[in-house]
GUVO-571556 format. One record per atom (N, C-alpha, C): x, y, z; residue in three letters. Coordinates in steps of 0.05 Angstrom, whole numbers, padded with zeros to 5 digits, always signed. Layout:
BEGIN
XYZala/...
end
This chain:
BEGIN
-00508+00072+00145unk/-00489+00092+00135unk/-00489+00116+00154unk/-00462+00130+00163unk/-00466+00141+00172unk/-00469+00177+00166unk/-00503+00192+00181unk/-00511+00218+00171unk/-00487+00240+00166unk/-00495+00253+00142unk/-00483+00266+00129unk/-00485+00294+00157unk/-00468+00309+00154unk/-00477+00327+00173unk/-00460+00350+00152unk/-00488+00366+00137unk/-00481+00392+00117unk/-00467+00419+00135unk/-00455+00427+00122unk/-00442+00458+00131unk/-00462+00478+00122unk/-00463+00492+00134unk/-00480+00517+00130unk/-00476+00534+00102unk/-00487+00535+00082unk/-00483+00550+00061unk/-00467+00572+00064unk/-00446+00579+00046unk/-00428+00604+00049unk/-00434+00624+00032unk/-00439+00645+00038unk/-00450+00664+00010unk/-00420+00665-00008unk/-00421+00668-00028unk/-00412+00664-00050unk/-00385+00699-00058unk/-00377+00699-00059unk/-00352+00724-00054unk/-00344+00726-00079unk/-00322+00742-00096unk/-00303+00751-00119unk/-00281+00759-00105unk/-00265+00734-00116unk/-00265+00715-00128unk/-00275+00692-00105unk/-00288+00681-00122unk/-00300+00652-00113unk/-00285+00637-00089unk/-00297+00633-00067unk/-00280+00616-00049unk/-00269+00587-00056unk/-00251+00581-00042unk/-00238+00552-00056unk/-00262+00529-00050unk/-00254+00510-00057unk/-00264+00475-00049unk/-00267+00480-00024unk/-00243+00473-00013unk/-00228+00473+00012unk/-00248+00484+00034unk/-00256+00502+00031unk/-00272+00531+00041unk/-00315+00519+00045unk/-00316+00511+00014unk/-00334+00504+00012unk/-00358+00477+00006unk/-00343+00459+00001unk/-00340+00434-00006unk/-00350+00417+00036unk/-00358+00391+00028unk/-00355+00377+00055unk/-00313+00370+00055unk/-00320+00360+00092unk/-00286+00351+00092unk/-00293+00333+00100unk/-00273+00316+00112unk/-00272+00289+00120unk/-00290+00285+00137unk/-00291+00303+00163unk/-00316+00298+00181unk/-00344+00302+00168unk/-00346+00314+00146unk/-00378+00310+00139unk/-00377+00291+00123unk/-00365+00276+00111unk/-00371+00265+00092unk/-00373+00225+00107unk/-00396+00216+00098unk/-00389+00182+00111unk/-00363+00169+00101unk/-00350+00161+00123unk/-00328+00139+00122unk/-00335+00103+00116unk/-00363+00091+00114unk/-00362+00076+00113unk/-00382+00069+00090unk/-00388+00048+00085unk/-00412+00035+00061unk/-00403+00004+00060unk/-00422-00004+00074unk/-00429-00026+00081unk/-00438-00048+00061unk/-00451-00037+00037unk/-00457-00058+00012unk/-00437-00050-00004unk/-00416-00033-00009unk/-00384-00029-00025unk/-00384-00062-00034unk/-00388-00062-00060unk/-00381-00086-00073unk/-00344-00099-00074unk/-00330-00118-00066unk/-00316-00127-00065unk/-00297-00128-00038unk/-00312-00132-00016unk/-00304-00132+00013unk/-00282-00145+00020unk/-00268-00131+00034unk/-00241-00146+00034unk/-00240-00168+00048unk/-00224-00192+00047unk/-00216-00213+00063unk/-00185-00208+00070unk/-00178-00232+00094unk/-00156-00226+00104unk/-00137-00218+00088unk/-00133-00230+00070unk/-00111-00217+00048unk/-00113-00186+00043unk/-00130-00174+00047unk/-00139-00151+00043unk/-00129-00128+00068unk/-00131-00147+00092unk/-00118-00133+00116unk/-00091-00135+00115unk/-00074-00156+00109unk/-00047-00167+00111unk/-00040-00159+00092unk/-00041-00156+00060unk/-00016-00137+00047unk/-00025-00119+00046unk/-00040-00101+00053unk/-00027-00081+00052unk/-00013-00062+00078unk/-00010-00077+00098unk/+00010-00078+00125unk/+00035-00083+00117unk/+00037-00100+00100unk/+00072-00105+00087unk/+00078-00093+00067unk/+00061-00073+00061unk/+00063-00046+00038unk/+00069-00029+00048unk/+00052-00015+00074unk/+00076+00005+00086unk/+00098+00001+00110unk/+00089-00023+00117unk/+00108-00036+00138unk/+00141-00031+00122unk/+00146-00038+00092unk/+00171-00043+00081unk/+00173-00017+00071unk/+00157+00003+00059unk/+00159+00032+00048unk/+00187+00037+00053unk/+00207+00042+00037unk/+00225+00062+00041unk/+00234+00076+00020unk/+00226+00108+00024unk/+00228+00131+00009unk/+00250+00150+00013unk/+00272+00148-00001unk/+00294+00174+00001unk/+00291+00195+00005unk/+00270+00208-00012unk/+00260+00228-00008unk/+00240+00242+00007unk/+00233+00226+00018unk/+00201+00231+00040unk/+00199+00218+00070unk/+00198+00234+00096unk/+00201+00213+00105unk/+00169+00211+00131unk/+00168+00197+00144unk/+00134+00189+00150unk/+00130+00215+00158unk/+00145+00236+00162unk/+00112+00264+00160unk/+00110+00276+00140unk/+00119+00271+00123unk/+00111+00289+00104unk/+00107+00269+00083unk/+00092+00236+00077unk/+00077+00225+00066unk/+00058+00212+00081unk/+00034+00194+00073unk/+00008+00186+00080unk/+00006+00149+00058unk/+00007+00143+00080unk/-00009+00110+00065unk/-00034+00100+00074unk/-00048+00091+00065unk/-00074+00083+00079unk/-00088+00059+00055unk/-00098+00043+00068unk/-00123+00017+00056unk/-00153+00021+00065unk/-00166+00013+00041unk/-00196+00017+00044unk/-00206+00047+00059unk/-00190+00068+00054unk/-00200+00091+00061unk/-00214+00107+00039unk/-00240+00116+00052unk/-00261+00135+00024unk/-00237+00147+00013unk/-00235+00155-00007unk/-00220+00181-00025unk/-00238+00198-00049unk/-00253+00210-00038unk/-00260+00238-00048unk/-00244+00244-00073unk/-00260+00249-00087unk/-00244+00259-00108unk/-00260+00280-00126unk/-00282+00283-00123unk/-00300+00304-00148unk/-00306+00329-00137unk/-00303+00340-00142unk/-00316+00367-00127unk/-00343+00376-00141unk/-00357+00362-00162unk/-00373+00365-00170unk/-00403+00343-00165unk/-00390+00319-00157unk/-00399+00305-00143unk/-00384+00299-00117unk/-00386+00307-00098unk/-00375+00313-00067unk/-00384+00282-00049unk/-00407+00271-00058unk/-00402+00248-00045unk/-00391+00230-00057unk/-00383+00224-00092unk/-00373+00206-00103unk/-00340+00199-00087unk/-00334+00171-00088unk/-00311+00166-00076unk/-00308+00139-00091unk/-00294+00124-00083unk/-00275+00099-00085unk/-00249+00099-00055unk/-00255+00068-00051unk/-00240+00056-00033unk/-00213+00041-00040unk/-00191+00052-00048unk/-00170+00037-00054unk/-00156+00020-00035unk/-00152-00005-00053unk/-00137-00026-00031unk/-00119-00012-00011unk/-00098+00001-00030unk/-00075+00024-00022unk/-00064+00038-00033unk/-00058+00062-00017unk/-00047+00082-00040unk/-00028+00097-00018unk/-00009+00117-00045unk/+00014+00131-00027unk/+00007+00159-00030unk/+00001+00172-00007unk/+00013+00213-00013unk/+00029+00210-00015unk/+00050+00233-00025unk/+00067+00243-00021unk/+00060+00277-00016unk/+00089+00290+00005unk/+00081+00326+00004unk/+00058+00327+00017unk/+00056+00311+00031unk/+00022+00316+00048unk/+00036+00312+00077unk/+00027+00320+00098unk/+00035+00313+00128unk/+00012+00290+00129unk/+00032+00272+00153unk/+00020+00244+00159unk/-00002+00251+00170unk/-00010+00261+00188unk/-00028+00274+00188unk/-00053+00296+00190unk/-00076+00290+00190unk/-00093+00312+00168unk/-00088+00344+00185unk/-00079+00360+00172unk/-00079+00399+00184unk/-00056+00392+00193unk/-00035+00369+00193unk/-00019+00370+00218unk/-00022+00356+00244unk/-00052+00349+00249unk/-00057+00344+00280unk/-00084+00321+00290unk/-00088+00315+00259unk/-00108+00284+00263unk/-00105+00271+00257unk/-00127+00239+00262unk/-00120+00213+00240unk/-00132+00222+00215unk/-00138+00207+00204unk/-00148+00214+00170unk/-00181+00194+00184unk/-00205+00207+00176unk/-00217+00186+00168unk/-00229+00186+00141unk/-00224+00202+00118unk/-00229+00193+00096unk/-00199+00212+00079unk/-00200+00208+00054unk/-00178+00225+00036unk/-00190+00244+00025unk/-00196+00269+00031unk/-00214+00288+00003unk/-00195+00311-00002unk/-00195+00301-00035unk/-00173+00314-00048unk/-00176+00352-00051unk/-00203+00364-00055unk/-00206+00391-00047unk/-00194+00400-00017unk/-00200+00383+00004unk/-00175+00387+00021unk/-00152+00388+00026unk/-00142+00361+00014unk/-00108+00356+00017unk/-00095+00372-00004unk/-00107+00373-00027unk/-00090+00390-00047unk/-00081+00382-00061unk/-00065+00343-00053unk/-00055+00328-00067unk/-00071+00301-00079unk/-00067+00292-00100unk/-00086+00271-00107unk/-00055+00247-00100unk/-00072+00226-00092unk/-00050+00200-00084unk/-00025+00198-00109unk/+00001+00186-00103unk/+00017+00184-00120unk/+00027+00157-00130unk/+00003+00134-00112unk/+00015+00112-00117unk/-00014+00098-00115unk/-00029+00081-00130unk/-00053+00070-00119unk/-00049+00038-00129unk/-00050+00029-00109unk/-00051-00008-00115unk/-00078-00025-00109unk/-00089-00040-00128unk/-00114-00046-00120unk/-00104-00088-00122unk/-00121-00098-00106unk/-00124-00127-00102unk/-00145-00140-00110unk/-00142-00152-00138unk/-00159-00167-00152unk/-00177-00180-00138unk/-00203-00181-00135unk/-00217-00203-00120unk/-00244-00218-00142unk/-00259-00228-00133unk/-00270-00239-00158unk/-00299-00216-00166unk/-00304-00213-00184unk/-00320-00191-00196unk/-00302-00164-00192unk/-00290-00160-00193unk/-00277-00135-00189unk/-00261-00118-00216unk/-00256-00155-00229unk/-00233-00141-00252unk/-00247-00118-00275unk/-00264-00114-00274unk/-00265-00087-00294unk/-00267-00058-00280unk/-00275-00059-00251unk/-00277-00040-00243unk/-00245-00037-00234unk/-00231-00052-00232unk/-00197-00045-00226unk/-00185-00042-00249unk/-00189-00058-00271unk/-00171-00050-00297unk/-00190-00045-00320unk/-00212-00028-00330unk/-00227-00016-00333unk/-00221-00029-00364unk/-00210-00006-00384unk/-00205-00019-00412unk/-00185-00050-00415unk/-00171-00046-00400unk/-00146-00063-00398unk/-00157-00097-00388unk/-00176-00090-00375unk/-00190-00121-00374unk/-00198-00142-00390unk/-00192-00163-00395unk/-00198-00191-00406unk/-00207-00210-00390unk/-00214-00228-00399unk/-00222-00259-00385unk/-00209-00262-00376unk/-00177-00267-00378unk/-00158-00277-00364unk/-00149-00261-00347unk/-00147-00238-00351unk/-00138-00218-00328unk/-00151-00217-00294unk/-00179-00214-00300unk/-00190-00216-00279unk/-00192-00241-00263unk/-00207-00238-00232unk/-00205-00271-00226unk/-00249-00262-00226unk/-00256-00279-00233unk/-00287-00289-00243unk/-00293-00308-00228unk/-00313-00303-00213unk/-00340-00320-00190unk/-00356-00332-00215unk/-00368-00345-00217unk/-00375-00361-00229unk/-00414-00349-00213unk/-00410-00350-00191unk/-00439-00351-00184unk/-00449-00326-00178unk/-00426-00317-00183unk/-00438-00285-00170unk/-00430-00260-00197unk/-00409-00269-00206unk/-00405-00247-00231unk/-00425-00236-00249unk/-00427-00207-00263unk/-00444-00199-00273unk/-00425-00209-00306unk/-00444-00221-00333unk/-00424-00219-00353unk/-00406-00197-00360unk/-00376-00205-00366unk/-00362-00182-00372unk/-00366-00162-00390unk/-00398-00166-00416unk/-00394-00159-00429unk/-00414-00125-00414unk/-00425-00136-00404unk/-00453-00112-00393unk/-00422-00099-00369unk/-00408-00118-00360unk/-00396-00085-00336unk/-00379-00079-00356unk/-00369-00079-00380unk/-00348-00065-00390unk/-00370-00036-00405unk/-00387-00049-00407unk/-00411-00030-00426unk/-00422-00002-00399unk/-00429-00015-00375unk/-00428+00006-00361unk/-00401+00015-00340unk/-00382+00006-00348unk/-00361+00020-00334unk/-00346+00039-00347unk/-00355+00039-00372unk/-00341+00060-00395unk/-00361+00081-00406unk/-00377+00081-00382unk/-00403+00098-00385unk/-00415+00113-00364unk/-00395+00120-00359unk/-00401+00142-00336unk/-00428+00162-00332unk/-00446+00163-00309unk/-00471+00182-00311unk/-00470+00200-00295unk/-00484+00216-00296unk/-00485+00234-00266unk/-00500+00221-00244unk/-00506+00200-00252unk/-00508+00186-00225unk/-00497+00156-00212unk/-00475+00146-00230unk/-00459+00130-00234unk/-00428+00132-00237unk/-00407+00133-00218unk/-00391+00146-00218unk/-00373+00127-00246unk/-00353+00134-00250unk/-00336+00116-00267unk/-00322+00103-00256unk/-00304+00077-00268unk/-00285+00058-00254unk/-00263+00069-00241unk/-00253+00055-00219unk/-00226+00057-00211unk/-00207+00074-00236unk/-00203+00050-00244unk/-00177+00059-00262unk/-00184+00090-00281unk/-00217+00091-00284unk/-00222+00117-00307unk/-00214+00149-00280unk/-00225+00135-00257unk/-00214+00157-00235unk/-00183+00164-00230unk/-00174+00133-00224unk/-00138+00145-00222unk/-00128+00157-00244unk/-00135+00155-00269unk/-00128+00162-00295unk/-00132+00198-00297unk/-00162+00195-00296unk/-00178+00218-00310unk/-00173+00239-00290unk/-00195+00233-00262unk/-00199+00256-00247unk/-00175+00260-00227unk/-00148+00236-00220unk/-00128+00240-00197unk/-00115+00236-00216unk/-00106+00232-00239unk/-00081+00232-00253unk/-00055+00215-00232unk/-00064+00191-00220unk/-00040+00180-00209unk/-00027+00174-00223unk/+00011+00186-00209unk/+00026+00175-00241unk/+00032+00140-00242unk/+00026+00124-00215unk/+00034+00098-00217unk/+00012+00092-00200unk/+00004+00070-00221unk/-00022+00054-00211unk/-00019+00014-00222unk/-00014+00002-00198unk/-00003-00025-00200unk/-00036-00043-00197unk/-00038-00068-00204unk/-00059-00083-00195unk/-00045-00111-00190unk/-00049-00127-00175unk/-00040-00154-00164unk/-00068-00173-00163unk/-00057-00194-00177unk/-00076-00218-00169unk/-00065-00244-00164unk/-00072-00242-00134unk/-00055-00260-00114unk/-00062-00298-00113unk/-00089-00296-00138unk/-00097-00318-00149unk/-00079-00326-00171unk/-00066-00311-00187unk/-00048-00319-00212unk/-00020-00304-00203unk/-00013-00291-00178unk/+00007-00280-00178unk/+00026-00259-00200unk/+00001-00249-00209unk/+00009-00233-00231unk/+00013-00208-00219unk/+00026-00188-00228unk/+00033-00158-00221unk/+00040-00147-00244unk/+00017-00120-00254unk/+00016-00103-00278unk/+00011-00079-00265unk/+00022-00055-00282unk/+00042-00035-00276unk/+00035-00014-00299unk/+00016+00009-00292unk/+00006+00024-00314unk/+00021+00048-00294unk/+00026+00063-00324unk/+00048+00087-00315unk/+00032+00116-00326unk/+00025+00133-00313unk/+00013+00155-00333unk/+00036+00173-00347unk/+00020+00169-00374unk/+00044+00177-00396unk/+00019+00200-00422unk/+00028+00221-00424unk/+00012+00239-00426unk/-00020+00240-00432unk/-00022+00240-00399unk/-00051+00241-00392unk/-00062+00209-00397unk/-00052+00184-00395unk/-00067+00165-00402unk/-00044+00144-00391unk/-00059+00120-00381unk/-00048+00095-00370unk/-00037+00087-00396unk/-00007+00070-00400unk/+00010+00059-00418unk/+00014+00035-00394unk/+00007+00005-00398unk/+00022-00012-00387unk/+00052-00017-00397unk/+00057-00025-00369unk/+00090-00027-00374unk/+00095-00060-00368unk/+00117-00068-00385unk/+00125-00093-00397unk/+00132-00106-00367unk/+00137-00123-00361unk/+00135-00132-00331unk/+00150-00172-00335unk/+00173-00168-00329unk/+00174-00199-00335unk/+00162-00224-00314unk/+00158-00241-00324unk/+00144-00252-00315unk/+00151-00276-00296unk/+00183-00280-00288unk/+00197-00298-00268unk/+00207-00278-00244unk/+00208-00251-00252unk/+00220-00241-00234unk/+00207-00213-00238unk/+00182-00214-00233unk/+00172-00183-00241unk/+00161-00163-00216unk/+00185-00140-00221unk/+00188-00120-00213unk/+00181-00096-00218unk/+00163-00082-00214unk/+00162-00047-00223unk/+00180-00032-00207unk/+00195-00016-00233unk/+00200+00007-00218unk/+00205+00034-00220unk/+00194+00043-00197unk/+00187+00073-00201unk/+00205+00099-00197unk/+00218+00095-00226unk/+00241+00110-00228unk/+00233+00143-00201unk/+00215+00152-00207unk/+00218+00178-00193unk/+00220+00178-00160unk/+00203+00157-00145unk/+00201+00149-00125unk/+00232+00136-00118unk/+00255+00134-00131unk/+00270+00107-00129unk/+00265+00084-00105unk/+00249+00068-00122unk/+00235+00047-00105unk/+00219+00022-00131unk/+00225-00007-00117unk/+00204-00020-00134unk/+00190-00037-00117unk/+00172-00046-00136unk/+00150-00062-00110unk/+00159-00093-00137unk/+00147-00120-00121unk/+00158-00138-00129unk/+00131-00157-00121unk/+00144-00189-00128unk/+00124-00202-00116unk/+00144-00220-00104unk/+00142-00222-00078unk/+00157-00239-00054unk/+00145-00262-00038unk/+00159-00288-00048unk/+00142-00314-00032unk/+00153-00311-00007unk/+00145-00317+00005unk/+00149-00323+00036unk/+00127-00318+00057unk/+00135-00314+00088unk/+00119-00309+00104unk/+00114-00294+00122unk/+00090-00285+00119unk/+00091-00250+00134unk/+00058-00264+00149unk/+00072-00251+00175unk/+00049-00256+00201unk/+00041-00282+00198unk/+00056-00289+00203unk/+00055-00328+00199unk/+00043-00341+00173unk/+00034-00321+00164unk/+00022-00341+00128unk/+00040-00341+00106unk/+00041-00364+00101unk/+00058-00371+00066unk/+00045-00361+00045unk/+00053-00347+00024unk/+00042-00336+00002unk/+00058-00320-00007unk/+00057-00309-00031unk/+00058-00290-00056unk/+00052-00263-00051unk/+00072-00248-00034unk/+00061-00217-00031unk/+00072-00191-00045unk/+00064-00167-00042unk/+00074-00160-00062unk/+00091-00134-00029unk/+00111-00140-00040unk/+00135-00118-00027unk/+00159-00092-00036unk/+00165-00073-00022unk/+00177-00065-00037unk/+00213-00072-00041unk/+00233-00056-00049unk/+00253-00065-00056unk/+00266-00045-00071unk/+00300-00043-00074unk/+00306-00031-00075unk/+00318-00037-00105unk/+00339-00019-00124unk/+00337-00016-00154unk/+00356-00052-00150unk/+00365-00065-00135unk/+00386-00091-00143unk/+00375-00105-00134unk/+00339-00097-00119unk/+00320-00135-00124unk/+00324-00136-00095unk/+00340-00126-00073unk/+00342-00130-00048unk/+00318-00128-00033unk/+00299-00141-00021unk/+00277-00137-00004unk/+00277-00121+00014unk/+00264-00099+00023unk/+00259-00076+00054unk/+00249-00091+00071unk/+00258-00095+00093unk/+00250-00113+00114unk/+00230-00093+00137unk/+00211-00103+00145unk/+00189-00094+00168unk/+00205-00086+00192unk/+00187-00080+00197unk/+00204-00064+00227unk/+00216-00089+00245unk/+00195-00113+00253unk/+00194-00132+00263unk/+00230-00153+00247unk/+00225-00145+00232unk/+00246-00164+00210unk/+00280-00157+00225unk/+00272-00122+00217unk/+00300-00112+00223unk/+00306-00118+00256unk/+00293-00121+00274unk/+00296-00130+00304unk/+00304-00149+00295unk/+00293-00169+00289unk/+00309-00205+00294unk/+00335-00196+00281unk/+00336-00189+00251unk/+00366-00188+00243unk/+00384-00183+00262unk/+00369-00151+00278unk/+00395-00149+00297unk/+00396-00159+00318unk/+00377-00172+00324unk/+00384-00186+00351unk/+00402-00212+00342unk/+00400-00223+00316unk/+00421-00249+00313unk/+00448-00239+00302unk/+00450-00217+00286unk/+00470-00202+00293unk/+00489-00196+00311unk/+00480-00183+00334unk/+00486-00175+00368unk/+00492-00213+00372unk/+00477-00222+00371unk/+00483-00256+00381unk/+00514-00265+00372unk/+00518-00265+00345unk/+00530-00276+00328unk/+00571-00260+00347unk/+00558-00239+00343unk/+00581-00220+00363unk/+00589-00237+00379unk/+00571-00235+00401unk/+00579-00243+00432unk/+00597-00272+00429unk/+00579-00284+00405unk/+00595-00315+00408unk/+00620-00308+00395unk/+00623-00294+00383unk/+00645-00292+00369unk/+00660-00284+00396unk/+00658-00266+00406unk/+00676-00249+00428unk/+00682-00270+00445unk/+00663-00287+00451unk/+00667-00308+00471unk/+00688-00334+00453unk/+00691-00339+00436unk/+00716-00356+00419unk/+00738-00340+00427unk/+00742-00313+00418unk/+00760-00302+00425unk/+00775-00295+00450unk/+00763-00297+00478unk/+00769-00294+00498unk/+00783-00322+00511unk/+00763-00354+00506unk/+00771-00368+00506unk/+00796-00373+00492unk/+00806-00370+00467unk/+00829-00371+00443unk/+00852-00375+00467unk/+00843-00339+00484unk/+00871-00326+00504unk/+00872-00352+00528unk/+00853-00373+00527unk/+00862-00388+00558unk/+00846-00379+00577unk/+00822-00364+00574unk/+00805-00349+00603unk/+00785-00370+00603unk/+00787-00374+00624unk/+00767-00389+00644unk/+00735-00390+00626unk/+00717-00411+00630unk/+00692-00407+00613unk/+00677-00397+00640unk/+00674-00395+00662unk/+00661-00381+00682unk/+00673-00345+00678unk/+00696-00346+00678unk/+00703-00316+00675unk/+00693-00310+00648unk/+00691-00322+00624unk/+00681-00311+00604unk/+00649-00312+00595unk/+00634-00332+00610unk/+00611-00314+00626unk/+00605-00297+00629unk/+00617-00286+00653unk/+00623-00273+00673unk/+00620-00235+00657unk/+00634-00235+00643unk/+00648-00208+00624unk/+00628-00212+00596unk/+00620-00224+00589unk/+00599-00228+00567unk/+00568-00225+00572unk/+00564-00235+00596unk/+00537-00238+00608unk/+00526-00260+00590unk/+00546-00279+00586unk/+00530-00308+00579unk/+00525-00321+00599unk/+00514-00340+00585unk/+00504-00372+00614unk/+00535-00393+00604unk/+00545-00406+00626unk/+00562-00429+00622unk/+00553-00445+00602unk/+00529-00452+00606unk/+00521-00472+00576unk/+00530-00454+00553unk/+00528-00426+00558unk/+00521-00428+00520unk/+00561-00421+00523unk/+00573-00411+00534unk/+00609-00410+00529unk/+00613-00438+00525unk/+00601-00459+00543unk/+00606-00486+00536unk/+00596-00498+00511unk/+00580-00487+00492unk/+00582-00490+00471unk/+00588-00481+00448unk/+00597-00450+00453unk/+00622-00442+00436unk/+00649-00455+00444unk/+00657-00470+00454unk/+00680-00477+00461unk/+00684-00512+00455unk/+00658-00519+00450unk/+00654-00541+00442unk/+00652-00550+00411unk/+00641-00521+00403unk/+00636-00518+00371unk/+00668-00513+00361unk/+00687-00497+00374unk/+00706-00485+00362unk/+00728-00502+00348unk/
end
């Protein structure tokens, strides 16, 4: 783990200095923890790359929001080292990044000011009560068989918070960050559930189940679950999308479109030139095609 390095005590003023002021920040505080129960696997690297890879926000645009996976997030000011690692989550109203002028290496909310506005966590096995805390069942979660603790002892201490035992995920996005949208995915049952904070407390929201979509009226934006293939693997990911089900394409995506796009042109331009009687070397020539490929718009036509 890496050493804590304390700030020098601040004498104490009227009115009281902020957090901000007195609290550790990102650089004192460790970025990593190495026994963190539920370590990610590749799936863990790969969506959430196609979570902000597809992000598109009307209202926000990449400086003045923050996405990040498996980053500490600070959240207590009363316990200063307590944290949680979310799969992913969204700022909003925050600059990309930290003062303006760094990377982030952890999130601490007495600094930023803002608590995340979007937190998505990725079911893995032993995990389901610390991600859906009350809302968990047998079936909800996905369960190791050789390694799970019974559900009945982690629901008993995850709803039992100590001063030396922080509380669950979900009792944190709820309680101490009040996120107003907090999604969970399990990419073993392809399920996607969708808790909304609705005064002061998680309300799941109804979610159909052939074509299920959240969406986050305030953000106008929904996230979905999308088969296909992202960085060469086939699977069930979760993406975002716009209010008529349309998919946001990656940066990578929108290049090919336009490059077959731009393609689709030229051949076309090249039918049309031919149409007039011009030579397939002169229409080459003025296109910057190859003879083969005019010779096979002209062959297709």
């Amino acid at each position: 783990m890496v050493p804590i390095t304390r700030k020098p005590a601040l004498e104490q003023v009227d009115p009281p200095r902020s957090p901000r002021e007195t609290l550790p920040t990102m650089y004192d505080l460790p970025s990593e923890n190495p026994e963190e129960p539920g370590l990610p696997d590749e799936f863990h690297d790969l969506q959430p790359q196609l979570l902000s890879r597809t992000l598109r926000l009307s209202g926000y645009t990449r400086e003045n929001c923050f996405t990040a996976s498996d980053l500490n997030l600070y959240y207590d000011v009363n316990h200063p080292l307590w944290y949680k690692r979310p799969d992913w989550f969204l700022a909003v109203d925050v600059p990309r990044l930290y003062d303006g002028k760094d990377l982030r290496r952890s999130y601490v909310i007495w600094q930023e000011g803002k608590s995340p506005y979007v937190a998505i966590e990725f079911l893995s096995p032993g995990t389901g009560v610390e991600d859906l805390g009350r809302f968990y069942n047998e079936t909800s979660g996905v369960v190791n068989a050789e390694s799970a603790t019974p559900a009945g002892n982690l629901m008993e201490n995850a709803l039992e918070p100590t001063a030396t035992k922080p509380p669950t995920k979900l009792e944190i996005y709820e309680r101490y960050l009040r996120i107003p949208h907090y999604l969970v995915y399990s990419r073993y049952t392809q399920r996607l559930r969708y808790f909304k904070l609705d005064g002061g407390q998680y309300q799941e929201q109804s979610l159909s189940l052939e074509n299920a979509i959240a969406w986050l009226a305030d953000l106008e934006i929904g996230l979905g679950v999308w088969e296909g293939m992202f960085e060469d693997v086939p699977g069930y990911w979760l993406r975002w999308c716009d209010d008529a089900g349309n998919w946001f394409l990656t940066d990578t995506e929108q290049e090919r479109v336009a490059r077959e796009q731009a393609q689709t042109q030229l051949l076309q331009a090249a039918r049309n030139l031919l149409a007039t009687g011009m030579e397939i070397a002169q229409v080459a020539k003025i296109l910057g095609l190859s003879e083969v490929q005019v010779e096979a718009v002209q062959s297709s036509h």
